[in-house]
C-alpha positions as CSV (number, residue, x, y, z in Angstrom):
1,X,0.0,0.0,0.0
2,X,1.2,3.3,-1.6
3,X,1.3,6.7,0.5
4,X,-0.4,9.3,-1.0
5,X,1.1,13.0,-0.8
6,X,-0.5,15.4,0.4
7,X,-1.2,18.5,-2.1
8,X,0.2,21.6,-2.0
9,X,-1.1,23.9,1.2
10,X,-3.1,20.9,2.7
11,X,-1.0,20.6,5.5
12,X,-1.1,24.4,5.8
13,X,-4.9,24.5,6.1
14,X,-5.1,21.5,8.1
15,X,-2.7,23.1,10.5
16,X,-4.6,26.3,10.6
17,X,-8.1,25.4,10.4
18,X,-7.3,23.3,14.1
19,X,-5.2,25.9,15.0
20,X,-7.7,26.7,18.2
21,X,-7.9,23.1,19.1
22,X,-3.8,23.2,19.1
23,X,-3.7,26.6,21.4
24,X,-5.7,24.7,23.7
25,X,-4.1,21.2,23.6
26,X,-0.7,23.0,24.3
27,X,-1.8,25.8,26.5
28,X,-4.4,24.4,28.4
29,X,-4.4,20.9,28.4
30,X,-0.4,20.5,29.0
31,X,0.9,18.9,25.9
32,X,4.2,21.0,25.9
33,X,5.9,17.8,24.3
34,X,5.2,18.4,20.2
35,X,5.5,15.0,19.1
36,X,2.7,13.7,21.9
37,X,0.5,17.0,20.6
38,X,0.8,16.2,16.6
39,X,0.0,12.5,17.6
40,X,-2.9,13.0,19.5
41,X,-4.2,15.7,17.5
42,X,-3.4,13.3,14.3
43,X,-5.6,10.9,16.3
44,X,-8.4,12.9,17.0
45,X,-8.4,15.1,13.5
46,X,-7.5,12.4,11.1
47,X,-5.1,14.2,9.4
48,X,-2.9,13.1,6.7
49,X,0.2,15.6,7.6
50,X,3.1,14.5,8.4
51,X,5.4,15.5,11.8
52,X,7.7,17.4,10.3
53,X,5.4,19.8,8.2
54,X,3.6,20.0,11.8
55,X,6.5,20.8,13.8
56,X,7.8,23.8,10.9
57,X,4.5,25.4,11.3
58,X,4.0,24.9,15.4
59,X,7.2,26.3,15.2
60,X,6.0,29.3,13.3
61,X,2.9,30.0,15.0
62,X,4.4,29.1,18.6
63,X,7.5,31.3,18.6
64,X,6.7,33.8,20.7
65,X,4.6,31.9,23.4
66,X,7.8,29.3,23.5
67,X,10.3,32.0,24.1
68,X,8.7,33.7,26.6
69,X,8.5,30.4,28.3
70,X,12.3,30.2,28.2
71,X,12.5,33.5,29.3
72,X,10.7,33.2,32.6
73,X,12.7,30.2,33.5
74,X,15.7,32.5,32.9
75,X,14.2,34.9,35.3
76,X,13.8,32.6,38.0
77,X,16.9,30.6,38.1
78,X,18.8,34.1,37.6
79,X,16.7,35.2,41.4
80,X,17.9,31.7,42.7
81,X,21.7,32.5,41.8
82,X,21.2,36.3,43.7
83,X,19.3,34.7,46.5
84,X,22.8,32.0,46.9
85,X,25.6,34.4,46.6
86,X,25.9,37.0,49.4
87,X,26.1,40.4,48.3
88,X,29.4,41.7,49.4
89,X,32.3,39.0,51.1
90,X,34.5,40.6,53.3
91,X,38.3,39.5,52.3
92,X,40.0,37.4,54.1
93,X,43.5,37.7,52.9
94,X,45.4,37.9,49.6
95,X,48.0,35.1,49.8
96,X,51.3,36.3,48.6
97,X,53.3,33.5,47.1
98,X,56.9,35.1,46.2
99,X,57.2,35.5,49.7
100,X,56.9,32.3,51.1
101,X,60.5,30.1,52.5
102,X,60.8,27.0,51.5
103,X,60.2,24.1,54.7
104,X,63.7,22.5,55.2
105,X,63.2,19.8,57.6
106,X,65.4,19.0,60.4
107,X,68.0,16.5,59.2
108,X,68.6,19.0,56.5
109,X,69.8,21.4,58.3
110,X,72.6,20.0,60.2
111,X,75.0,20.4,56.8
């Protein structure tokens, strides 16, 4: 059994003629993974496109939503790292290497 392709800009109205159903499968419903959210829209739509043309244009629509995602993530672990890290560490000392005599043991010394 032969595949059929899919003409051109089927994909592209099959993508966005669901594109509500996909805003709330990904927003809403928590499929952040886009293989499980073409595979169960693919099960529940019927649709003949493939995962690649589904991820380009998730990938187009879902830009900014992603990144801002990312961003807020960013955000929080950058208030973690402030929270960690004392403001200002007193100094302790500023070890000073050229000046330091080399240990001679005892049994050296008796030259």
């Amino acid at each position: 059994m032969t595949k059929k392709k899919m003409k051109v800009g089927e994909a592209v109205i099959e993508f966005y003629a669901s594109l509500d159903l996909i805003k709330e499968y990904y927003e809403q419903k928590g499929y952040r993974k886009i293989t499980l959210l073409h595979r169960a829209l693919k099960d529940k739509l019927n649709w003949k496109m493939g995962y690649d043309t589904f991820r380009y244009h998730f990938n187009k629509e879902f830009k900014d939503i992603k990144s801002s995602h990312s961003l807020k993530k960013e955000k929080i672990e950058l208030n973690i790292k402030e929270k960690d890290t004392p403001e200002k560490e007193p100094i302790i000392a500023y070890p000073s290497f050229s000046k330091v005599k080399r240990f001679v043991p005892y049994f050296e010394k008796q030259s």
